[in-house]
C-alpha positions as CSV (number, residue, x, y, z in Angstrom):
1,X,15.1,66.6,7.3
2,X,18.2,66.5,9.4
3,X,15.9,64.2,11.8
4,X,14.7,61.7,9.2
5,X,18.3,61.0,7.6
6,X,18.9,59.9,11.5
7,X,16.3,57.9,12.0
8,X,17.2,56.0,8.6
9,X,20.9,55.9,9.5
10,X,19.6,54.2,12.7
11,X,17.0,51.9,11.2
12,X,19.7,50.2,8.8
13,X,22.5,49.7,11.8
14,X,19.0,48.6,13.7
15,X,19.6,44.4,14.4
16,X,16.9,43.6,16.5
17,X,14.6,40.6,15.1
18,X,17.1,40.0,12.6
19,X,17.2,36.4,13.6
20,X,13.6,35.7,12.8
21,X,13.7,36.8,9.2
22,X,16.7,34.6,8.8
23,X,14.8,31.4,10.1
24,X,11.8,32.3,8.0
25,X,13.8,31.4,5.2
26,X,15.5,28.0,5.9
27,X,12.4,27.1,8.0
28,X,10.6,26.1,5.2
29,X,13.2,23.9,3.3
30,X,14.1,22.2,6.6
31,X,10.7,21.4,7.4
32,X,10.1,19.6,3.6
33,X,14.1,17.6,4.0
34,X,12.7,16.4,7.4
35,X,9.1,15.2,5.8
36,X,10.8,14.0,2.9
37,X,13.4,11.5,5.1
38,X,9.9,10.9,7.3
39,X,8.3,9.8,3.8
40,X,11.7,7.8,2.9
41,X,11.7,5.9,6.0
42,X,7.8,5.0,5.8
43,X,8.1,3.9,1.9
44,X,10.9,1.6,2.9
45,X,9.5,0.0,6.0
46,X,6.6,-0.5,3.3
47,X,8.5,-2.2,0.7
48,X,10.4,-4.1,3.3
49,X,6.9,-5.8,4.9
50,X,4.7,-6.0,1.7
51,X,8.4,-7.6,0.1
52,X,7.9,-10.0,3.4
53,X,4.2,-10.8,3.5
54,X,4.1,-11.6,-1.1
55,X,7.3,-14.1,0.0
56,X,5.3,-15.8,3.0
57,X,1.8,-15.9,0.8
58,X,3.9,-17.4,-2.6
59,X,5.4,-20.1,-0.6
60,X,2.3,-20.6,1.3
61,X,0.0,-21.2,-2.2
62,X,3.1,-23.6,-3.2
63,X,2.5,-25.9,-0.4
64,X,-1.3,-25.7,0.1
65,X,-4.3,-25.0,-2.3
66,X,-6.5,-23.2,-1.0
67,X,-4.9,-20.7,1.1
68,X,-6.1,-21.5,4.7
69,X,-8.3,-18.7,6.4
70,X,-8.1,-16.7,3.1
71,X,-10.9,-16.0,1.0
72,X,-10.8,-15.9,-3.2
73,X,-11.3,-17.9,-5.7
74,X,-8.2,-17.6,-7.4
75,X,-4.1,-18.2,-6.0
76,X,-3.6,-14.8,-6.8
77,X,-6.5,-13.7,-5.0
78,X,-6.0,-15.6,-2.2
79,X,-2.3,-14.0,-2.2
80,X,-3.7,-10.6,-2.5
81,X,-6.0,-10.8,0.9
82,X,-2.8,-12.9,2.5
83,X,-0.9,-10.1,1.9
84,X,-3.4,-7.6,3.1
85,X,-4.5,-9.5,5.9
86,X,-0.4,-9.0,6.8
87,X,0.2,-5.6,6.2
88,X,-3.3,-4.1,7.1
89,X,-1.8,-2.0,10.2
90,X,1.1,-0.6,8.1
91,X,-0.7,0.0,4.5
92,X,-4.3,-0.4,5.3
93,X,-5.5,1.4,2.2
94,X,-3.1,0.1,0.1
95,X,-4.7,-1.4,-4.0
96,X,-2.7,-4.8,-4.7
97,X,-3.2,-7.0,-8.0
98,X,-0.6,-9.9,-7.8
99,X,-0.3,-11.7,-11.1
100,X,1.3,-15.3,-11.2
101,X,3.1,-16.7,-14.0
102,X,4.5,-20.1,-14.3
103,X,8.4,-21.5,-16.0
104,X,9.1,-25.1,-16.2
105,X,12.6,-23.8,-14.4
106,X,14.0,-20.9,-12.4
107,X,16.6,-20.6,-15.6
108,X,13.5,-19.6,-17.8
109,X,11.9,-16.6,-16.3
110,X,12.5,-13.7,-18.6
111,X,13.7,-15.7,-21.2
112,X,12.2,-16.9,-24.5
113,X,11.4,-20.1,-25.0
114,X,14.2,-23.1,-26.1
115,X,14.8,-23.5,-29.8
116,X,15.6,-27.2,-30.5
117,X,16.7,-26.5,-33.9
118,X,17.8,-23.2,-35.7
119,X,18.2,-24.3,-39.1
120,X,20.1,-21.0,-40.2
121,X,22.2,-20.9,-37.1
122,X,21.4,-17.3,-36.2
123,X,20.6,-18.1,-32.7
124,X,17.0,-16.8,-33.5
125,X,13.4,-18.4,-34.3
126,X,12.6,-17.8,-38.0
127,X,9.2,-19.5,-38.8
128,X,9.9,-19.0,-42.7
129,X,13.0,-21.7,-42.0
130,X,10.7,-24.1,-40.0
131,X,12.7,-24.1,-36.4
132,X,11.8,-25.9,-33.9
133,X,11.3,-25.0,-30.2
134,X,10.6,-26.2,-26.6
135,X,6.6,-25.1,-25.9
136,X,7.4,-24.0,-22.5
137,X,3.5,-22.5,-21.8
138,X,1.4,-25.2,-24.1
139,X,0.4,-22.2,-26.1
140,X,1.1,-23.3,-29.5
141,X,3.1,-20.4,-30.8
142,X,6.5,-20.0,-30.0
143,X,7.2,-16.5,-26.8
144,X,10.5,-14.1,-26.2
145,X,9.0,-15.1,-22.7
146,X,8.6,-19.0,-21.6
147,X,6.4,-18.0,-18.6
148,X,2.6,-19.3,-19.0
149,X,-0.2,-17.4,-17.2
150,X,-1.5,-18.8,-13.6
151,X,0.6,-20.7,-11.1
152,X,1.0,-23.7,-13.1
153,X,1.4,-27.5,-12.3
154,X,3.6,-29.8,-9.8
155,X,7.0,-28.8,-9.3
156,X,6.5,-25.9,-11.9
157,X,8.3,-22.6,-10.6
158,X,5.7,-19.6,-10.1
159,X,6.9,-15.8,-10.7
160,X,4.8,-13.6,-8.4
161,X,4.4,-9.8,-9.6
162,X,2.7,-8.0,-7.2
163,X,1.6,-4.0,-8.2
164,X,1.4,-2.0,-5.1
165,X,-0.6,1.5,-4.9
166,X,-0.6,2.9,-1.6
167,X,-1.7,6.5,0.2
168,X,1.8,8.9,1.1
169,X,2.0,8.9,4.9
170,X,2.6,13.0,4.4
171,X,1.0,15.3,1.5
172,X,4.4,15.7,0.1
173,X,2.5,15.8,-3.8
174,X,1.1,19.3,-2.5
175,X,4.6,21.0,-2.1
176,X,6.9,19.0,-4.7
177,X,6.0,18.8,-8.2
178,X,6.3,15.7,-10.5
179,X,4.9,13.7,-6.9
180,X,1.8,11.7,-6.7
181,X,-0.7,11.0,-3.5
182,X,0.1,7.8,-4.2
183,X,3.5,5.2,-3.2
184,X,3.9,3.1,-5.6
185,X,5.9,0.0,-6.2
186,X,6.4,-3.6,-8.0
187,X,7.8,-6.7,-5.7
188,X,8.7,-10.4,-7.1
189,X,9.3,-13.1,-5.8
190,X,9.6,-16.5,-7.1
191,X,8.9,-20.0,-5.7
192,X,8.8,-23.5,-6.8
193,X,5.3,-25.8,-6.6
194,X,5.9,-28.8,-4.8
195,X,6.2,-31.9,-6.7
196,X,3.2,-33.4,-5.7
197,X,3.3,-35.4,-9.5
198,X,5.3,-35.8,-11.8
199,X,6.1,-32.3,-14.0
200,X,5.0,-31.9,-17.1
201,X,7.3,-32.2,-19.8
202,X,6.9,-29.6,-22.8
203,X,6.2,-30.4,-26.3
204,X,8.8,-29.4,-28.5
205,X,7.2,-27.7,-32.3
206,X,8.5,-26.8,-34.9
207,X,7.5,-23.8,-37.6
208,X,4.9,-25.1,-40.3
209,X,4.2,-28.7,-38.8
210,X,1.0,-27.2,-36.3
């Protein structure tokens, strides 16, 4: 009896391999904060090139149509490969859909279109008043956004939206919750078409007379 209280009394003044048990426990969360700034860095030299290549492809597809050396059928195809065929050794796996959409000027992207005439004066369109407004897209029917689909016409200005989904350079989605395997991000940039005619001018309607 005498023997065993000893040999406890020495096991708990007993040091030896405390140091190991210690760095068992902050091993674990060091090792995650230094993949996570490795995963930080990686998703911003990402961003930072596929932000580079979608402003080189936009003002490339303003100046010349068809993209040289880049298959599609489409602008926005032919941006897509441009900006694969740039960032293939960074992101080779990455999914991009670019969509184009056209403004008559820089000052109407995200806006709605022009009213010309707002009979009640409430600084809103009312169709039941008949006010008028500037058909920015040639749709007919007046938007809360001026921007028409595709890249548009001579000296029109072209928004480029660009959805990005690309692999995680580390499996960080298996030890943090809420994370997915994927990166992903949205980019814009926007660009003017050369003014290789004269720019169309839009119709201005008003509420009742189509």
């Amino acid at each position: 009896m005498i023997a065993t209280k000893k040999f406890m009394e020495r096991f708990r003044r007993d040091e030896d391999g405390a140091a190991i048990i210690e760095f068992a426990f902050v091993a674990g969360p060091m090792v995650l904060l230094l993949l996570g700034g490795l995963e930080l860095g990686y998703n911003s030299y990402v961003r930072s090139t596929m932000q580079g290549a979608l402003n080189d492809a936009a003002r490339t597809a303003a100046v010349e149509f068809p993209i040289i050396d880049v298959e599609g059928d489409t602008v926005s195809e032919q941006v897509e490969n441009m900006i694969r065929k740039t960032v293939q050794h960074v992101a080779p796996n990455a999914e991009i859909d670019v969509t184009p959409k056209s403004y008559f000027d820089f000052s109407d992207i995200g806006n709605p279109e022009k009213l010309m005439t707002d009979h009640n004066g409430n600084g809103e369109f009312d169709a039941a008043d008949g006010d008028c407004w500037e058909d920015a897209n040639g749709n007919g029917v007046y938007d809360t956004d001026a921007g028409g689909d595709g890249n548009g016409g001579a000296d029109d200005v072209v928004l480029y939206t660009a959805f990005v989904s690309t692999p995680r350079l580390l499996p960080l989605h298996g030890f943090i919750p809420g994370v997915g395997p994927n990166f992903e991000l949205t980019l814009k940039t926007a660009v003017r078409n050369q003014p290789y005619k004269t720019q169309s001018t839009p119709a201005v309607i008003c509420a009742g007379s189509t």
